[in-house]
Every structure is written in structure tokens, then in C-alpha cells.
C-alpha positions as CSV (number, residue, x, y, z in Angstrom):
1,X,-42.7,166.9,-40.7
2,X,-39.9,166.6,-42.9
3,X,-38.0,163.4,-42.8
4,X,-34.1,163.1,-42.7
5,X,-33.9,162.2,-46.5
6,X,-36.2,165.0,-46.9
7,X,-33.9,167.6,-45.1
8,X,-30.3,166.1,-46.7
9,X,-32.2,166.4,-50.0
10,X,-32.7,170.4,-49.4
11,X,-29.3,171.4,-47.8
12,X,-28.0,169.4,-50.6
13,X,-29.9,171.4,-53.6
14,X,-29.4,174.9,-51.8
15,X,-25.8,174.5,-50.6
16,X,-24.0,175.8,-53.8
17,X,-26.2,178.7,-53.8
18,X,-26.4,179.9,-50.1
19,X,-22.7,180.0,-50.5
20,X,-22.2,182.0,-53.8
21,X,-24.7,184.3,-52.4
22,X,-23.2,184.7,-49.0
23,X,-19.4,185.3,-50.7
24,X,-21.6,187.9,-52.7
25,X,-22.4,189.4,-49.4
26,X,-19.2,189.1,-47.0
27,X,-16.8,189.1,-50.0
28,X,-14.7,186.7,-48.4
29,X,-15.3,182.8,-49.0
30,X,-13.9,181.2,-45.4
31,X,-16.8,183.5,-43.6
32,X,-19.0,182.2,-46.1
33,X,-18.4,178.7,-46.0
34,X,-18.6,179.1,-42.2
35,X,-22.1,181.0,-42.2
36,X,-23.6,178.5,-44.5
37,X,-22.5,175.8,-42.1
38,X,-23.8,177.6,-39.1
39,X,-27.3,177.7,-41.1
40,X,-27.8,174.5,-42.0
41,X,-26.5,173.1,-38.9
42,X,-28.9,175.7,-37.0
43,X,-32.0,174.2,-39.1
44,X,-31.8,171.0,-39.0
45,X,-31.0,171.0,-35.0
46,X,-34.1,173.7,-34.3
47,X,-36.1,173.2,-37.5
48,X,-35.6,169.7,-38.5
49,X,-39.0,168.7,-37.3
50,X,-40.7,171.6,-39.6
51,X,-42.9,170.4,-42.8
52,X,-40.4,170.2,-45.6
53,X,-42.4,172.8,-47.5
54,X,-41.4,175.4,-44.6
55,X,-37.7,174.6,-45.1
56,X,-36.8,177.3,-47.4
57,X,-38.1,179.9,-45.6
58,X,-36.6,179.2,-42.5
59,X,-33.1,178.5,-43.7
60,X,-33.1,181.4,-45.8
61,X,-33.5,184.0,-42.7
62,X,-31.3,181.7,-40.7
63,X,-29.0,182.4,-43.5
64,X,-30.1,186.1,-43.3
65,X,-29.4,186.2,-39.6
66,X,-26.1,184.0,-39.3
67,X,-24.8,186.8,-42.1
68,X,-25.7,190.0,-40.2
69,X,-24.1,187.9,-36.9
70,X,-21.2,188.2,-38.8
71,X,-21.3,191.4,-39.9
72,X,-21.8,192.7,-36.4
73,X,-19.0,190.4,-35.4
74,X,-16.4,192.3,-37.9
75,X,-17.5,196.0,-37.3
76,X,-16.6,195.1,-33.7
77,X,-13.6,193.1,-34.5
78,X,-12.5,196.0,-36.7
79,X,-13.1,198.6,-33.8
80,X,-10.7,196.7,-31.4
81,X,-8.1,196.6,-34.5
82,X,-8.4,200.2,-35.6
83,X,-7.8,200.4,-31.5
84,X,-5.0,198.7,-30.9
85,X,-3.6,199.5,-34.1
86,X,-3.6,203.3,-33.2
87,X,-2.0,202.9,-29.7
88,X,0.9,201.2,-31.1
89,X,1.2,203.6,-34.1
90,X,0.1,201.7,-36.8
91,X,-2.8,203.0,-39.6
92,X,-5.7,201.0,-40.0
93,X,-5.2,201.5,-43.9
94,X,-2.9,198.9,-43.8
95,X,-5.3,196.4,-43.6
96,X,-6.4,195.6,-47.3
97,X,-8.3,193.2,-49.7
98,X,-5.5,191.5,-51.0
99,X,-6.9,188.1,-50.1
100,X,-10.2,188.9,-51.6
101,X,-10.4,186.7,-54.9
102,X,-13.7,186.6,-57.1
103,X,-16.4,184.2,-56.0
104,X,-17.2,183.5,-59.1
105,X,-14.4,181.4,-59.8
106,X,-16.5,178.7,-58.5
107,X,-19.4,178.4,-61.1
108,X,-19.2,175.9,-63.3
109,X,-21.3,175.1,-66.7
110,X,-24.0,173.1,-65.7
111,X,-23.5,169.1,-66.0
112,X,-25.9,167.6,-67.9
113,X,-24.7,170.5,-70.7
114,X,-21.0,169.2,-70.6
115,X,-21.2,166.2,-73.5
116,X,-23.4,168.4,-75.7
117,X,-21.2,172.0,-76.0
118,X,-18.2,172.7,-77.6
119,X,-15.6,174.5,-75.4
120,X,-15.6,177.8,-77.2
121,X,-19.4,177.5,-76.1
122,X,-18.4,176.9,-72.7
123,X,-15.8,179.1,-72.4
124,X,-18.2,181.6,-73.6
125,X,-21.0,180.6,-70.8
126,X,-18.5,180.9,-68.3
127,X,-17.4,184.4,-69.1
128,X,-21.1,186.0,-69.6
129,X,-22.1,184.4,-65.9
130,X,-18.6,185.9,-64.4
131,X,-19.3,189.4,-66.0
132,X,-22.9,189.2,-64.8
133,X,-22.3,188.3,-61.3
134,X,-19.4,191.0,-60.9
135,X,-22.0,193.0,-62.1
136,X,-24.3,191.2,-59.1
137,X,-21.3,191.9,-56.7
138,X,-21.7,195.8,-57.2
139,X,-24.9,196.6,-56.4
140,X,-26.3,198.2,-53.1
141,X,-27.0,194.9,-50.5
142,X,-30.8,195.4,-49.8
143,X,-30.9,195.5,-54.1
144,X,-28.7,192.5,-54.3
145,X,-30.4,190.8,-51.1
146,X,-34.4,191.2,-53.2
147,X,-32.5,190.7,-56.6
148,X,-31.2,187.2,-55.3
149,X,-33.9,186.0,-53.0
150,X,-36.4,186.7,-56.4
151,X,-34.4,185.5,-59.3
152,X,-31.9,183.4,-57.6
153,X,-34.0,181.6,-55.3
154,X,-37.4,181.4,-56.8
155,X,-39.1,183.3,-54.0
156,X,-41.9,185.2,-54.6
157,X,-42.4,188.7,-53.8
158,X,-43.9,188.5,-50.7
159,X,-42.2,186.0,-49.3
160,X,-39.1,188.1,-50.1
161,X,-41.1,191.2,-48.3
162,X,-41.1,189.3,-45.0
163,X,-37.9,188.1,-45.1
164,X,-36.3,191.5,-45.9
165,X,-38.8,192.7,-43.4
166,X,-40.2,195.5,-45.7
167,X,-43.3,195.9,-47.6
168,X,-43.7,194.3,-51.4
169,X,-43.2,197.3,-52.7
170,X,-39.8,198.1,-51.8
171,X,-38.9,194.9,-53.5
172,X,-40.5,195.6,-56.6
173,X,-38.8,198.6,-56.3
174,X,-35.2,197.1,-55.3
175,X,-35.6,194.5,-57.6
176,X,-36.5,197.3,-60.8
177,X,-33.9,199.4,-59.6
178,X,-31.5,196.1,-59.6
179,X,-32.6,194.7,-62.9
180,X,-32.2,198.7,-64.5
181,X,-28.7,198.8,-63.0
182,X,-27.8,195.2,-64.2
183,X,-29.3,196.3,-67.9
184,X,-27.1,199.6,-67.8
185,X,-23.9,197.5,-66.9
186,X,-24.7,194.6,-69.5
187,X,-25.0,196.7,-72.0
188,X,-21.4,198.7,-71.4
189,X,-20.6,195.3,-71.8
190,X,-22.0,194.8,-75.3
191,X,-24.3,192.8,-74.3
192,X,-27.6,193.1,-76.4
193,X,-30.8,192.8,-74.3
């Protein structure tokens, strides 16, 4: 059974990363700051009791879950609107992405690196991690959802397999076909790998 420090200690050292990875997924960072919320609030009031090692399976499909709840959510919002919007006239195609900003605005160079590099060093850092992860952004979501759950959060392949509910094979497959695409794009880049 996990203990309180034990489950503030977790939701603590996954936070930053459930929410880069869910803005990877909604593209739009008040949904994602809401469904990470929902998740940890939804673990630690159904799963707080669970042995801490049990903790990061659980949240992550809570997180999984509370994300397709959302996505439900907007393909019906967006039926009523493209609805309404047609009896009075309007065109759906005005609604755009103009409030979409990059969510990789919010990495940072890691702390303990910060006395140690120059800022041309940093500056440089910062600029390979926001190519990469617009390069993340733009891949198909069940590649992106087995790219991040194996090198992002540590998970191993079958563990990803139940998760994404699919066999370990289609994530060694989604996970090549991520890692070949990410390679291609890197490289366009000038990027030597």
C-alpha cells in the first residue's frame, strides 16, 4: 500500500510529463492541464490504497482514458457546433487553430545542468528538444502513444502492449516505424545520427 508521501512523491515526478505528452495529444494546453488533473485526482481517490509499485500503470491508462473522454467530448461538442452553426448560416471553417501555441515552449534545460553550460550550449539544447518534439507532434497517435509510453516513460514493451491494448508486436512495430520517421525528419534537419 502506498503511503501519502509515497503517492505526492509520484504525481510529483510524473506531472511535467503527463502534461507535455497530453498537449502532444489534444494540442491544446487548458484541456491538458485539465486531464492531467482529472488523472491524478482519479488515482489517488480510487487507487491511493494500491502498492506504490502499481502506481504508474494505473495512472498512465487513467491518463489514457481521461484523454479519449475528452476526445469523445469534442467530436460531440463539435457536432452540436457544426449544427448550430449551419442553421444560422455560418461555416464551420471558421473555427480555426489560432490559439494553438507549441507545447514545447515549456521545456526547460534540465536544473542541475544550469551552473555548468554556457548559454550558446543552452540555447542550443533547447532548440534540438523543440525540433525533436515538433517532430514528436507529427506523427500518427497510436506511433506517438507507443513512442512515448517506451522512451518517454520507461515502460517496457509489454506493459506498453496492455495499455495500448494490442499485442507486443504492434509496438515494436509502432515504435520502429516512429523511430524511422523521427530518423528521416532529424536528418532533413541536419541532424547526424
Amino acid at each position: 500500500m502506498a503511503s501519502a508521501k509515497e503517492l505526492s512523491d509520484f504525481l510529483k515526478g510524473v506531472e511535467a510529463k503527463s502534461f507535455k505528452r497530453t498537449v502532444f495529444s489534444t494540442r491544446d494546453e487548458d484541456a491538458a492541464l485539465d486531464i492531467v488533473q482529472d488523472s491524478m485526482m482519479k488515482l489517488a481517490e480510487k487507487y491511493g490504497d494500491r502498492d506504490a509499485a502499481e502506481l504508474p500503470l494505473i495512472y498512465t491508462r487513467i491518463l489514457q482514458n481521461t484523454t479519449l473522454d475528452w476526445f469523445r467530448r469534442q467530436k460531440t461538442q463539435n457536432t452540436w457546433i457544426s449544427l448550430f452553426s449551419s442553421m444560422r448560416g455560418g461555416n464551420k471553417d471558421n473555427l480555426d487553430d489560432s490559439d494553438y501555441s507549441d507545447p514545447l515552449e515549456f521545456l526547460d534545460s534540465s536544473e542541475e545542468n544550469l551552473g555548468f553550460e554556457d548559454g550558446a550550449t543552452i540555447l542550443e539544447r533547447q532548440q534540438v528538444i523543440k525540433i525533436i518534439e515538433n517532430e514528436i507532434s507529427k506523427l500518427p497517435s497510436r506511433q506517438r502513444e507507443a513512442f512515448l509510453m517506451r522512451y518517454w516513460d520507461d515502460l517496457g514493451i509489454s506493459e506498453t502492449a496492455k495499455l495500448m491494448a494490442c499485442s507486443e508486436g504492434s509496438v515494436k512495430t509502432h515504435c520502429s516505424r516512429a523511430c524511422s520517421f523521427l530518423a528521416k525528419a532529424l536528418k532533413k534537419q541536419g541532424f547526424k545520427l
